[in-house]
C-alpha positions as CSV (number, residue, x, y, z in Angstrom):
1,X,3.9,-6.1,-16.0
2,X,4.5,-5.2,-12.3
3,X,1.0,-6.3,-9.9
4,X,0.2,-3.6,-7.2
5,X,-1.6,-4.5,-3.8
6,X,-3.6,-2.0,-3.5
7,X,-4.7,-1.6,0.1
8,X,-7.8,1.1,1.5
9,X,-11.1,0.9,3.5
10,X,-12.4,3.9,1.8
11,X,-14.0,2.2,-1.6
12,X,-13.3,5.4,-3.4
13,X,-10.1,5.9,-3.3
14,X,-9.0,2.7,-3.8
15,X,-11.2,2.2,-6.9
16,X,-9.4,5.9,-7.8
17,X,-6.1,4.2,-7.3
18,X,-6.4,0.9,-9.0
19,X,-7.9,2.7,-12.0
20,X,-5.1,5.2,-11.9
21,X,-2.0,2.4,-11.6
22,X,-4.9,0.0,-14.7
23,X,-4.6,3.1,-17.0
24,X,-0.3,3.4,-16.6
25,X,-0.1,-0.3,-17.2
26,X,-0.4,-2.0,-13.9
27,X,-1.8,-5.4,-13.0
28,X,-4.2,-4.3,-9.7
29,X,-5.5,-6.4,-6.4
30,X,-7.5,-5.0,-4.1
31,X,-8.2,-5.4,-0.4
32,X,-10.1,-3.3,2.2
33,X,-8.6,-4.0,5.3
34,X,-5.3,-4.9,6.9
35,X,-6.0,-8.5,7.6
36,X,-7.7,-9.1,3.5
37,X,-4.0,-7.6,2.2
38,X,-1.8,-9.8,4.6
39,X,-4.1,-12.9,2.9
40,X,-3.9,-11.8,-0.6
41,X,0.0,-10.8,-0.3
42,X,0.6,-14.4,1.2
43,X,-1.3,-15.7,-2.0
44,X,-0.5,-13.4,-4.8
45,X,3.0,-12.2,-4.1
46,X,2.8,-8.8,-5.4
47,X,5.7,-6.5,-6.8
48,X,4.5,-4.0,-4.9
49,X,1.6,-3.0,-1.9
50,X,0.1,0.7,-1.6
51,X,-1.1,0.2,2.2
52,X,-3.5,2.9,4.1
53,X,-2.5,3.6,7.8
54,X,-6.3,3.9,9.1
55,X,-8.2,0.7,8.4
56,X,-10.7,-1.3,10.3
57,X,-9.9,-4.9,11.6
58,X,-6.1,-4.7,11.2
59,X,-4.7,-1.2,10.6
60,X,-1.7,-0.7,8.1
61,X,0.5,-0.7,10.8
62,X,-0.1,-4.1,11.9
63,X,-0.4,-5.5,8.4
64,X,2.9,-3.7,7.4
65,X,4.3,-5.8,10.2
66,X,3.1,-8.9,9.3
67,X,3.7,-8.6,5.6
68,X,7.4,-7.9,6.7
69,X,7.6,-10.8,8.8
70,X,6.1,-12.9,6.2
71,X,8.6,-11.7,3.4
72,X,11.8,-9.3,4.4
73,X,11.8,-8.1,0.9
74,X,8.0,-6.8,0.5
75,X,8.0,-3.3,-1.3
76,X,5.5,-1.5,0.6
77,X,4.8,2.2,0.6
78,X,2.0,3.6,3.0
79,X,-0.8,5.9,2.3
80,X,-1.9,8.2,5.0
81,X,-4.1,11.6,6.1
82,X,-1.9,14.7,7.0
83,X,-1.7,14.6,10.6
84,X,-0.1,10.8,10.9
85,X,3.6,11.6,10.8
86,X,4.3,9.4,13.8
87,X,2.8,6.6,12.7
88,X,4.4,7.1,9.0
89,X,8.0,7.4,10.8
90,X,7.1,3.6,12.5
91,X,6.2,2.8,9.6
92,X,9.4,3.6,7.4
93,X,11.1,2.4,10.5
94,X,9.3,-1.0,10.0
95,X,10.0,-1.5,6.9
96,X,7.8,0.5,4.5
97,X,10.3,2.1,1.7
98,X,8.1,5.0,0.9
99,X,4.7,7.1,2.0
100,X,2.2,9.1,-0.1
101,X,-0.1,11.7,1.5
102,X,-4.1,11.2,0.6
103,X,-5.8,12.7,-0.9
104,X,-3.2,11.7,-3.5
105,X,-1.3,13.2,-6.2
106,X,-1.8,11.2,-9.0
107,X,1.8,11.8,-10.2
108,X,3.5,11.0,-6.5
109,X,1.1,7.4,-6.6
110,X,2.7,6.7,-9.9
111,X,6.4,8.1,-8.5
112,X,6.2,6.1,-5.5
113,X,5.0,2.8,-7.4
114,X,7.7,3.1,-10.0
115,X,10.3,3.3,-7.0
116,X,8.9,0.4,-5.1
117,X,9.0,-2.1,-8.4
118,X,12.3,-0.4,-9.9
């Protein structure tokens, strides 16, 4: 069973997403900000990190880059507003593999996990 980081400030829709990834099958973490997800990735070792873009204390951005620095390999797709397309570009250019657009599609959450631990 693949474990998902699962990576938002807004309590909502991360509780939306870990119950969505719980109900497909999923093992689910949880951290609200950018520096909490770069901590519980260096202790947990997921298969796979949904991170938001807009966070307080460290944004996804800078998470995404320490994560990558920590482990080349990380799967990481980001999670972003319409509106962010620079800052989703950097991303992929960082190393994020893909990016789902909130308010989320349950179906592309579930699409974009599957590629990230397939």
């Amino acid at each position: 069973m693949a474990r998902v980081l699962v990576v938002d400030d807004a309590i909502f829709a991360r509780m939306r997403c870990a119950r969505l990834l719980t109900d497909n099958g999923y093992e689910v973490d949880e951290a609200s900000n950018g520096a909490e997800a770069l901590a519980k990735y260096k202790q947990q070792k997921p298969d796979a990190v949904l991170l938001d873009i807009t966070m307080p204390d460290m944004d996804g951005l800078a998470a995404l880059k320490q994560i990558i620095s920590h482990d080349p390999d990380a799967r990481v797709a980001m999670v972003s507003a319409m509106g962010q397309k620079s800052m989703v570009v950097e991303a992929l250019e960082v190393g994020a593999k893909d990016f789902v657009v909130k308010p989320f599609d349950a179906a592309r959450v579930l699409q974009a996990v599957q590629k990230l631990v397939s």
